[in-house]
Structure formats: structure tokens, C-alpha cells
C-alpha positions in Angstrom: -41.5 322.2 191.8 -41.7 321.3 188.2 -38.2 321.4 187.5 -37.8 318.5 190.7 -40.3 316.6 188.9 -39.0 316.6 185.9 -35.3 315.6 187.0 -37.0 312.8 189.0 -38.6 311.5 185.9 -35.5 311.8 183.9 -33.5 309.7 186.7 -35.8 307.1 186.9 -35.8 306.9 183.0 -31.4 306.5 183.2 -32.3 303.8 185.6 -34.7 301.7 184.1 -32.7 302.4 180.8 -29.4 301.3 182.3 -30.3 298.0 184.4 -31.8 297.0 180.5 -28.6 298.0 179.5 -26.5 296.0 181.9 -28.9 292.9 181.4 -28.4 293.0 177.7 -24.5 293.6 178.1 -24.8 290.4 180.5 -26.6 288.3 178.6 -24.4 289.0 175.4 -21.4 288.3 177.2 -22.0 285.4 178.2 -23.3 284.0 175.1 -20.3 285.0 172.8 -18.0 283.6 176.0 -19.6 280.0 175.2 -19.2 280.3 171.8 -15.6 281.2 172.1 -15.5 277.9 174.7 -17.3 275.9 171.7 -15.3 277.0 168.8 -11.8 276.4 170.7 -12.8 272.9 172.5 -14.0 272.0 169.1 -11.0 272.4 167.5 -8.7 271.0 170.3 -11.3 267.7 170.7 -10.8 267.2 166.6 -7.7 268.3 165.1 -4.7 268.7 168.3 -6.2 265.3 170.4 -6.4 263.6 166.9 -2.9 264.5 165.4 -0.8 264.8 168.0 0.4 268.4 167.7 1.1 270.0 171.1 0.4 273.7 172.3 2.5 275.7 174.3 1.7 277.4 177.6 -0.3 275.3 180.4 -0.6 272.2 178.7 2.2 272.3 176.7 4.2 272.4 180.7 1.7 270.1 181.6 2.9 267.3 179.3 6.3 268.3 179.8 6.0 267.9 183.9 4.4 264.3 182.7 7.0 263.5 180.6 10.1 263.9 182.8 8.6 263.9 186.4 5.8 262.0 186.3 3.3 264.1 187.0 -0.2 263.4 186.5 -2.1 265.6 184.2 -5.0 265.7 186.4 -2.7 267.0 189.2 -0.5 269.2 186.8 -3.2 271.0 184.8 -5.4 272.3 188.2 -1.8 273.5 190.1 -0.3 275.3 187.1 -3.9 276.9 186.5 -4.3 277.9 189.9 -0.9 279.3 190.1 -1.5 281.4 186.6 -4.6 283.0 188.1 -3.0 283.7 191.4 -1.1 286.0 189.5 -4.0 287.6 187.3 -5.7 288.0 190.6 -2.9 290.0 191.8 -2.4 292.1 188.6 -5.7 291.9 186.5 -8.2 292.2 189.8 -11.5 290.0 190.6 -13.5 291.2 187.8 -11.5 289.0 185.4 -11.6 285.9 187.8 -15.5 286.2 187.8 -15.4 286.1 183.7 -12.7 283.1 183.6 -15.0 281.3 186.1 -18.1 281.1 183.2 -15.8 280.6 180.6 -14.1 277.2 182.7 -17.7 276.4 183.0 -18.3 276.5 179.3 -15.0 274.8 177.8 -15.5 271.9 180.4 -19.5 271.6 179.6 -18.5 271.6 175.8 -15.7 269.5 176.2 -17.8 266.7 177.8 -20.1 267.5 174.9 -17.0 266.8 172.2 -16.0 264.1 173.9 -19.3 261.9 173.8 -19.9 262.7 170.1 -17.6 260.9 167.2 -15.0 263.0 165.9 -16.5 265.5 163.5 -13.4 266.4 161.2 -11.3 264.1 158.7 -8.5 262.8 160.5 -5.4 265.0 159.5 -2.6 263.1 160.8 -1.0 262.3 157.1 -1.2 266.7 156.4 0.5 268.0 159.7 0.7 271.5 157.9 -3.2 271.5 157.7 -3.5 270.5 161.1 -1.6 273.1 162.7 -3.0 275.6 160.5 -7.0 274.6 161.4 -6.0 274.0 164.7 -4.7 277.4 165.4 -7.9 279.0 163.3 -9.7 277.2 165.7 -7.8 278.4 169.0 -7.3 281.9 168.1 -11.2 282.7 167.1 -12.3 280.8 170.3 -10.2 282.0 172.9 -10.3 285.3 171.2 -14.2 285.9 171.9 -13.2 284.7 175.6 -10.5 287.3 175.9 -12.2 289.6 174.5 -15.0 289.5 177.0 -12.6 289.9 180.1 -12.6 286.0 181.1 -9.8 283.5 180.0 -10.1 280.1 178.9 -7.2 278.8 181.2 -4.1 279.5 183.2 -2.3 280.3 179.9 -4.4 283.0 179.0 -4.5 285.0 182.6 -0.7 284.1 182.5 -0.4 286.2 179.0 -3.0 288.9 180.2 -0.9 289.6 183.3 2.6 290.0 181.3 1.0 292.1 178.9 -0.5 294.3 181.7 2.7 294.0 183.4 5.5 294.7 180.7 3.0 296.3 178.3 3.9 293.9 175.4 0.8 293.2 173.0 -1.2 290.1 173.8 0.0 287.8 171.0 3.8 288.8 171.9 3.1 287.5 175.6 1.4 284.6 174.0 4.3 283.8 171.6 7.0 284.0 174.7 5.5 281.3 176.8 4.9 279.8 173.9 7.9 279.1 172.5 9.7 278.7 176.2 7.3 275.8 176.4 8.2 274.6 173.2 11.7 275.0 173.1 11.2 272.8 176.5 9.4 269.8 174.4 12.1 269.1 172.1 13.0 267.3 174.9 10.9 264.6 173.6 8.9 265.5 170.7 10.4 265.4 167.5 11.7 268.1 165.5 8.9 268.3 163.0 5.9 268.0 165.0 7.2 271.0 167.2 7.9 272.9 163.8 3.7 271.8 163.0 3.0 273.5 166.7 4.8 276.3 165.7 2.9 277.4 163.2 -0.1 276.4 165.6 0.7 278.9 168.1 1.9 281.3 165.6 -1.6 281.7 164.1 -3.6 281.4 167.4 -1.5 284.1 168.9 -2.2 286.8 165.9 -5.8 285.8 166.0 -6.0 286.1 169.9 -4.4 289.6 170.1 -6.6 291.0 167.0 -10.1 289.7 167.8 -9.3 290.8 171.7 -7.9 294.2 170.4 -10.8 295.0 168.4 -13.3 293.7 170.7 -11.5 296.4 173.2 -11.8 299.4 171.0 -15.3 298.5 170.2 -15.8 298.7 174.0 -14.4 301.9 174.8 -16.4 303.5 171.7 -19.8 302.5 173.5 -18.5 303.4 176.8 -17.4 306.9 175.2 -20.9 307.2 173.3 -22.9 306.4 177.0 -21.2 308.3 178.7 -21.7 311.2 176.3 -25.5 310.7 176.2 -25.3 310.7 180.0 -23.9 314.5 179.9 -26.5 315.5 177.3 -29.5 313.7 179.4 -27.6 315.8 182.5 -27.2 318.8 180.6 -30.8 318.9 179.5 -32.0 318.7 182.6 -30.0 321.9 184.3 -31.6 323.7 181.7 -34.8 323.1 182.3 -34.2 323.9 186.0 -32.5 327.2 185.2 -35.5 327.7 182.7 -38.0 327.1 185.2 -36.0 328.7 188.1 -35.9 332.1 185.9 -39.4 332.0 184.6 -40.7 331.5 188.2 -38.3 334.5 189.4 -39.4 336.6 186.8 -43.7 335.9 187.3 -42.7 336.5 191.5 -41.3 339.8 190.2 -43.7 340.9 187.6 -46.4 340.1 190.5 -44.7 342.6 193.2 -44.5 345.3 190.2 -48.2 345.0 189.5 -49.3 345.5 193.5 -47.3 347.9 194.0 -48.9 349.8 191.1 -52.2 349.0 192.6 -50.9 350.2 195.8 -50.0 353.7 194.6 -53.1 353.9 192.1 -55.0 353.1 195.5 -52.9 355.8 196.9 -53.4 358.5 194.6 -56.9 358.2 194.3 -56.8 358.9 198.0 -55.4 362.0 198.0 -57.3 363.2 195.1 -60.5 362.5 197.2 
């Protein structure tokens, strides 16, 4: 009976523990997703809107379709995104849908924030090379803590997530091959230095999007690893108490059987002595 009571207060410990555990997980998560969402809206709003320098992926095809076809942007952007998580969907699961859903949320909330302030950076228009190089800073770190969450900050990032999952390149090699496809596309019609200034762009923001999302993964599986190990010690605590208390109580049942049964013949004895 003590042994049930005790593993019943030891499970309803694990669970009070754990839903703390999942809030604070929650509740962390989404806070370094919105300021991944800040950092890279900040930097697009203020150095790429200002300068002129492009980025591959979504909107790089996005200004591409625009160019040539005639596309709207507003029509553009929402098709290629939808068709981009379509495929991360089918490949990376729901889970990641739910994450890129907050982080949408949080680069359009802080975009509409950029947007209704002044710009907050010296115009670098006349130093292209700085431009590209902030710029990228700028994207990698942000998009990085969204990555690195689960979530993506648009159809270009599911679109890299699912090739890496699907050809098992790193993340900033899936990154660089759209890319640069999407780039090699705007020469079309952007001039040969200002794609060389993107370059470096996407270059940076690539490198800095595969290590902040790689760490933020090993990090991960460390305190999954750690949990889980506590979890066997809590669990392995607790059989041995019950085998504790299961032997001690065999052990007083038997002791009590040896000691009647010694009354019993005493009783017995004194019997036929009388």
C-alpha cells in the first residue's frame, strides 16, 4: 500500500513538473521566434528596401515573375508561399506548419511596425558592399532563431528545410542552391554588380542560418537526452522502493508465521508435559 502511494505521488510530481516544463518551453519559443521576426524585418525594412539589393529564393522569383510576366507581387508572393509549404507539409509534417504560422504572424506584425516608423539606419546606397554585408547579418541571425525553433519565416525557408530533409544537404547548402538559381535568373534584368552585392548577401545569411539552426538543434537534443535521463532515474527510484517495500512486507508476513507457529508448539509441549 505504501509503495502505490508513493508511485502515485511521484507521478503526479512528473506531471505538474512537466506541463511547467512545456509552458516554459512554449512561452520561450515563441518569444525568441518574434525576435528572430524583428531582427530579419528590420534589416530587410532598412538596408535591402533602401538599397536595392535583391535576395534570392521567394522573393527574389517573386520580382522575377513581376519583371517578365507581370505578375503582381501581392499575387506572386502568397502562390509561391503556399506552394513552398505544400511541400514542407508533405515532407517536414504539421508540427512545423503550426511554428511558421506564429512566425508569419510576427514578421507581418513587425513589418507593419518598420514600416510606420522612419528608417532607422544611414542610407547605404553609395557602400553596396556594406549593404550586403549588414543586410545578410541581419537575415541570417533573424531567420536563424525562427529556424531554429521549428517555424520558417516564408516559403523560402520550408522550401530549404524540405531539400535538406529530402537530399540531406546541410541547411545553408539548400539555401545557397535556390539562391543562386534565383539569382542567376535576375541577371535578366539586374545589373551585374548589384547581383555580385546580393551575393555576398545570401552568402552570409546562408552560413549564419545553418549555424545558429544547427546549434540551436544540438542544444535541443542535449535537454531532450538530459529529461529523458532524469525520467529513468525518477522511474528507477521508484521500482526500488516498491521492491523494498514488497520484500520488507514479505519478510514481517513471514517472521509473523515463524513466531505463531513457535507459540503453537510451546502451547503444545506444555500440553503434554501437563
Amino acid at each position: 500500500m505504501a509503495s502505490k502511494v508513493r508511485a502515485f505521488f511521484l507521478k503526479t510530481i512528473d506531471a505538474f513538473a512537466g506541463r511547467e516544463r512545456s509552458d516554459g518551453v512554449l512561452v520561450r519559443r515563441c518569444a525568441l521566434i518574434a525576435l528572430g521576426a524583428a531582427i530579419y524585418t528590420f534589416g530587410v525594412h532598412n538596408i535591402h528596401e533602401v538599397t536595392g539589393i535583391t535576395e534570392g529564393g521567394v522573393i527574389g522569383l517573386m520580382l522575377f515573375l513581376n519583371k517578365w510576366l507581370g505578375i503582381p507581387s501581392s499575387v506572386a508572393s502568397p502562390v509561391l508561399d503556399i506552394v513552398c509549404y505544400v511541400i514542407a507539409l508533405r515532407v517536414l509534417g504539421g508540427g512545423f506548419l503550426g511554428w511558421s504560422a506564429v512566425a508569419t504572424v510576427a514578421v507581418a506584425g513587425f513589418y507593419r511596425l518598420w514600416e510606420s516608423l522612419p528608417h532607422l539606419l544611414l542610407n547605404l546606397s553609395g557602400n553596396p558592399l556594406m549593404a550586403a554585408v549588414l543586410g545578410g547579418v541581419f537575415v541570417g541571425v533573424g531567420v536563424g532563431l525562427v529556424v531554429r525553433q521549428g517555424g520558417s519565416s516564408g516559403g523560402d525557408d520550408a522550401l530549404a528545410l524540405s531539400i535538406s530533409k529530402i537530399s540531406g544537404w546541410r541547411v545553408a547548402r539548400c539555401y545557397l542552391f535556390t539562391d543562386l538559381t534565383v539569382l542567376a535568373l535576375s541577371l535578366s534584368y539586374i545589373p551585374v554588380l548589384k547581383i555580385a552585392c546580393s551575393l555576398v548577401t545570401v552568402t552570409i545569411s546562408s552560413l549564419l542560418i545553418d549555424l545558429i539552426s544547427s546549434v540551436g538543434a544540438r542544444e535541443g537534443a542535449s535537454e531532450r537526452g538530459g529529461a529523458a535521463g532524469a525520467a529513468r532515474e525518477r522511474e528507477g527510484v521508484s521500482a526500488a522502493t516498491h521492491g523494498v517495500d514488497e520484500c520488507g512486507g514479505a519478510g514481517e508476513y513471514e517472521g509473523a508465521g515463524a513466531r505463531e507457529g513457535a507459540n503453537a508448539g510451546a502451547r503444545g509441549a506444555d500440553g503434554a508435559f501437563l
